[in-house]
N, C-alpha and C positions, 0 to 999 in steps of 0.2 A: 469335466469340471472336477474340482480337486475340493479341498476343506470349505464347508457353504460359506461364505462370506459376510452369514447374517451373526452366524455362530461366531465370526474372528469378532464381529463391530457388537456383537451384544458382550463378550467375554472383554475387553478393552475398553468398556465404560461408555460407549458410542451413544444407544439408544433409549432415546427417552420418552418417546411414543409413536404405535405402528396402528395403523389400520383394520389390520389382520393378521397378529403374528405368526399364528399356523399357516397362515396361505403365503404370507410375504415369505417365509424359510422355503415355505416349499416349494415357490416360484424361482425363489432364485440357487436351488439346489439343481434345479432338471434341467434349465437352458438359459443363454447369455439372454440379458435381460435389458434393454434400454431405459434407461434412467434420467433422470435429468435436477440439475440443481441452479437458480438464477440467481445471477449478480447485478444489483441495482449499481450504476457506475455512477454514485454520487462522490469519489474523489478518483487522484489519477494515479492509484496503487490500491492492491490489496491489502488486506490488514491484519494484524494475530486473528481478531476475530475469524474472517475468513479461513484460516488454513486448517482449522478444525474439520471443516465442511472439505477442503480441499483434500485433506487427508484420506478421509471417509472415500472421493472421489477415487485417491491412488489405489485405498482397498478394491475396491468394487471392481476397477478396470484388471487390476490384477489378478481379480478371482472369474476375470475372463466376462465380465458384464460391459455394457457400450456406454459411455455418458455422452451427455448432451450437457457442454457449459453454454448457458443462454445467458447472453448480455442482455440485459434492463434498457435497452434503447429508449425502448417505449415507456415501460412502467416510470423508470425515474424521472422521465417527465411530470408525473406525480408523485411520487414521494410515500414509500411504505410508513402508514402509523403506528406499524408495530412499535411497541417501548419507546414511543415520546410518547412528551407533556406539551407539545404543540406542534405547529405547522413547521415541515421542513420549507428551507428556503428553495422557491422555485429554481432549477437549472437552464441555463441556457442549451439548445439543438447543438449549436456547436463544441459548447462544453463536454455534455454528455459523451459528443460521437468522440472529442478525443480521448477520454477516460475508459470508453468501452475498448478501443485500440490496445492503451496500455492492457489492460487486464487480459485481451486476450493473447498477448507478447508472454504477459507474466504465468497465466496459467498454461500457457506451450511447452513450458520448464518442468513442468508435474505432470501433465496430462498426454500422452499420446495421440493424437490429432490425423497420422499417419496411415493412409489406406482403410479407411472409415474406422480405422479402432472408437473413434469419438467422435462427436459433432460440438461445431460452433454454431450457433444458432443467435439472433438476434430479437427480441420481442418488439423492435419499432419497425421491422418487416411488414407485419399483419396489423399490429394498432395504431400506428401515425395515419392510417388513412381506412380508419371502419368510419360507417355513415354510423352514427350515434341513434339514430330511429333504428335501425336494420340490427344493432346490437344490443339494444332494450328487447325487442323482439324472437333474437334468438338466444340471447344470455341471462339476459335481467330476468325476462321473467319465471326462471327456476330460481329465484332468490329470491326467500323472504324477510323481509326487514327486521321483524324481531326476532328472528334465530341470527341474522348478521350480527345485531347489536348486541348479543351476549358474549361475542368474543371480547379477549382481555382489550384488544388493541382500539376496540371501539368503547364500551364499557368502558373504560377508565376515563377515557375524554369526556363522555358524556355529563358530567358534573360537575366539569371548569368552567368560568364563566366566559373564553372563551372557544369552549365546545368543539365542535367536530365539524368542518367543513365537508359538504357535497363531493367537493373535488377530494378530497381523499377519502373517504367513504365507498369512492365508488373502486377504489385499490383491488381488492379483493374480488371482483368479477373481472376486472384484467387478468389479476395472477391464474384468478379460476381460466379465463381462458385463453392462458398461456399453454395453460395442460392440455385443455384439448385438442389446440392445434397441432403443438408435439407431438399427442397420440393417432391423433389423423394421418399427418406429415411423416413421422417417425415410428409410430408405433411405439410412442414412447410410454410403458405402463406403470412407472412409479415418478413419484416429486418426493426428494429428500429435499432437507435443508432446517436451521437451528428449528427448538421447538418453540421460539417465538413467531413461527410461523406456522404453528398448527392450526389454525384457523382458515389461513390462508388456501394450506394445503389440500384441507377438509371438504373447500367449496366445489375446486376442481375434482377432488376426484368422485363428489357427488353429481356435479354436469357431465362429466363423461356418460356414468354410468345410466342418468336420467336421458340423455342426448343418444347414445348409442347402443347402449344397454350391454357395452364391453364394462370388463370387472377393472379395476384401477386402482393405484395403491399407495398409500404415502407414510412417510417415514419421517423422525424428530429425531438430530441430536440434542443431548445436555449442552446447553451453555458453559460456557468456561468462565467461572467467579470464582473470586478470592472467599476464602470463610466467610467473611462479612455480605457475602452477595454482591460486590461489586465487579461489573464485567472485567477478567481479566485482559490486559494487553495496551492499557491506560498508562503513558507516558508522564513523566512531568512537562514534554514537551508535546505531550498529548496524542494519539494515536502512535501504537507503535506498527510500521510500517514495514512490506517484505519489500519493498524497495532501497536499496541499498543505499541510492540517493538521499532518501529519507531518513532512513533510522538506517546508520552505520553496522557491519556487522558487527564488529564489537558492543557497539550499543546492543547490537539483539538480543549477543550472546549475554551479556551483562542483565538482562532484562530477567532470562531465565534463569541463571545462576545467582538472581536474588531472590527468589519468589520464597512463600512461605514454605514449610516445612513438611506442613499438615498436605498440602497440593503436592509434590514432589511424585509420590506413583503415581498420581490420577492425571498427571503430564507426560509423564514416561508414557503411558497407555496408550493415551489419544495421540500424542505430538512427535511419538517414533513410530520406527518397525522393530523396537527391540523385542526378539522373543519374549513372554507374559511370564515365564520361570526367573529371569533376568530382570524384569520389570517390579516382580513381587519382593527379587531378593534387594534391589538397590531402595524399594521404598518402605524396606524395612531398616533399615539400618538407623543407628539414630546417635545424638552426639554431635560431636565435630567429624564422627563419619558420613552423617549428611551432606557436607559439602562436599563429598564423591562424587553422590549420587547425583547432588546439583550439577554439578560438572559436568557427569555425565551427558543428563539431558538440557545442557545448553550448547553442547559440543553438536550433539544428535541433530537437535532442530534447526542451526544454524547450516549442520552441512546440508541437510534437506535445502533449505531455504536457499543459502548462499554458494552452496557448493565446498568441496572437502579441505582447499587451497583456506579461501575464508577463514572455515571452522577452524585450521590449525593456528591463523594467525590470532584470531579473538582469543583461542586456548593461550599461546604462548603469554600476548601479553595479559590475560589476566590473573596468569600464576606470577609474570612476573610482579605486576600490582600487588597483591594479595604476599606474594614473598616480602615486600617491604621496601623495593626499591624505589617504585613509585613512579615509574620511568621505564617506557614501552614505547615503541614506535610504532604500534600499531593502536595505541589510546586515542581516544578526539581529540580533534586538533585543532583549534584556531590558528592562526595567521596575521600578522597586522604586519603593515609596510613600516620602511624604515620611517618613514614621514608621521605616521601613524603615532609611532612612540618617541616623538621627537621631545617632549615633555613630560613623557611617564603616564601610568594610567594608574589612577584610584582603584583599590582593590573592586569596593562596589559594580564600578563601571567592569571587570572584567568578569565577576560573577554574569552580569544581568546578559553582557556579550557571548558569553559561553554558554547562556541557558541555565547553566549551575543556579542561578534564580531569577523566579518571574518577574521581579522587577526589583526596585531600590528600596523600597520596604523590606522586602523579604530576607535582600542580601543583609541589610544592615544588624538584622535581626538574630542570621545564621551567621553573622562577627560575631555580634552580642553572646550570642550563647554557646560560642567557644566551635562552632562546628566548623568554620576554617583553619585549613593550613595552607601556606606556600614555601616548596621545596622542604617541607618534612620539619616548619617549626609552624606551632599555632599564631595564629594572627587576634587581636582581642582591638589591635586600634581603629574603627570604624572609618576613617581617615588615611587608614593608611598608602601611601604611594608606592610604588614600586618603579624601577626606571631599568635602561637596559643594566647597569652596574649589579642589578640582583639576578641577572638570568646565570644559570648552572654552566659549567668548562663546554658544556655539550650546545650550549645555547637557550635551554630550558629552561622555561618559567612552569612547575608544575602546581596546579592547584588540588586540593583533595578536602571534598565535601564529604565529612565522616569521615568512614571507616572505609568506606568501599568505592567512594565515586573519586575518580581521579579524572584531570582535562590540562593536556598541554599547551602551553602557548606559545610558540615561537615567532619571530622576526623573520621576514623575508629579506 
């Protein structure tokens, strides 16, 4: 074993609460350690949020430890109440199973899976078919109800007027004994994952050790939030996604290479492998040397994400953006057919088409207040049309929301 790996993820901003931290260091300093982290498959990508936890993953395997990625087959048939203010909306069986697919496509890209370095594991294995008497029996009854109800996740519900259903209530004796079947099954002796799951984590590795009387062990990262506390990785278009499909790389890279100022190391940290000498010198820098450092780690987590090819094209064109041309072929792109613009399209209508805004209030709003341009003059006439006689010698219609957001339009 080489540098302990609890030392890289505590020095890198990882850990935000451990079970036993003298024991957790010193467990995973002596021997490869099987671990395990679950993904509830309530969409059909992964998300920024996730790659924090995924990250964590790449350390761990690296530092010569075994993970265990468990698909949520089962659980997200219920629906974790961590951080809601209500009920998730129920999933269909065949939704789930094709969502757990993607995800294990997508974490095969990070994680080594290859001559047991890792397991895929599934939790609708063992919970789509327990007898519900027979698991009151050997689960339920190490739970007590008013030590459950003090977690955040239940506690907070409990005061709405539409309250905390049974059915998710009972989350957290699944998660609890997801661990123990891992440790059974796999020997699997710690549960990481965000520390909006410390309660979660807590129960399980209290059933182990009540159930078998083996030691058990669980780990919290920090959250990723903006200064103001809001989860980072929040789109205008709403979740920002490692599916390419989804959030384009350029969008991703764009995504990181706007963030605040004040976050800038503490993404460096968690969201590369850049050596922490490197990490402290680019999150010190300040000015319009900043957007170095942004660059930096937007270049970083997209090639993580996307791959090196990717990363160079979202770099190119977003220097060429930001140079002032405003005009990239690798920017987003709409498309409309010739028939499409056989009339011209009202500015509005190509904001609200390009996402550039949520709807025709918003666009009209962002004319009003001068935040559009097209092809590099401001637009103020709410009405305004455009037809193909304004598209560029190259065939482009570019739009640019501010300073920074630019969206191509072209004719097919």
């Amino acid at each position: 074993m080489s540098e302990n790996v609890f030392d890289v993820l505590k020095e890198r901003g990882y850990i935000a609460q451990c079970t036993d931290e003298e024991a957790v260091r010193e467990l995973l300093g002596k021997k490869s350690v099987t671990f395990y982290i679950g993904f509830d498959a309530t969409a059909d990508s992964l998300t920024a949020g996730h790659f924090l936890t995924v990250m964590a993953m790449m350390h761990m395997q690296k530092a010569g430890h075994r993970p265990i990625a468990m698909m949520g087959g089962g659980t997200t048939m219920i629906g974790d109440p961590s951080g809601r203010s209500d009920m998730r909306k129920m999933l269909t069986r065949e939704y789930i199973d094709h969502n757990v697919e993607c995800f294990k496509k997508q974490l095969s890209k990070y994680i080594d899976f290859s001559d047991g370095k890792a397991i895929m594991a599934n939790n609708a294995d063992w919970l789509l078919d327990l007898n519900y008497v027979n698991f009151m029996r050997e689960v339920g009854v190490h739970f007590k109800v008013n030590k459950m109800l003090t977690a955040d996740a239940y506690r907070n519900r409990m005061g709405r007027e539409d309250g905390l259903t049974f059915f998710e209530f009972s989350y957290m004796l699944m998660q609890s004994y997801d661990f123990y079947r891992l440790n059974e099954d796999f020997d699997c002796e710690m549960e990481l994952g965000g520390d909006d799951q410390w309660s979660n984590i807590i129960g399980g590795v209290n059933l182990i050790r009540t159930k078998t009387g083996r030691n058990a062990y669980g780990l919290t990262f920090k959250l990723l939030t903006t200064s103001d506390g809001i989860k980072m990785g929040k789109t205008m278009k709403g979740a920002l996604w490692l599916d390419p499909e989804k959030t384009s790389p350029y969008e991703f890279f764009q995504y990181w290479r706007n963030i605040e100022d004040v976050k800038v190391e503490e993404c460096l940290a968690l969201l590369t492998f850049l050596p922490m000498d490197e990490v402290r010198r680019l999150g010190a820098l300040e000015g319009q040397e900043i957007n170095h450092a942004k660059e930096v780690l937007a270049y970083e987590i997209t090639k993580i994400v996307h791959g090196e090819e990717d990363a160079d094209k979202a770099l190119k064109a977003a220097r060429e953006v930001f140079a002032g041309s405003g005009k990239s072929e690798n920017m987003p792109t709409t498309s409309y057919s010739d028939e499409d613009w056989k009339e011209g399209k009202d500015l509005i209508t190509l904001l609200v088409d390009t996402k550039l805004a949520k709807n025709r209030s918003e666009g009209r709003r962002l004319i009003e207040q001068g935040g559009i341009s097209v092809n590099g003059n401001k637009v103020a006439d709410v009405k305004a049309l455009f037809e193909r006689k304004d598209f560029d010698g190259e065939g482009n219609l570019i739009i640019q929301k501010g300073k920074k957001i630019f969206h191509r339009i072209t004719i097919d």
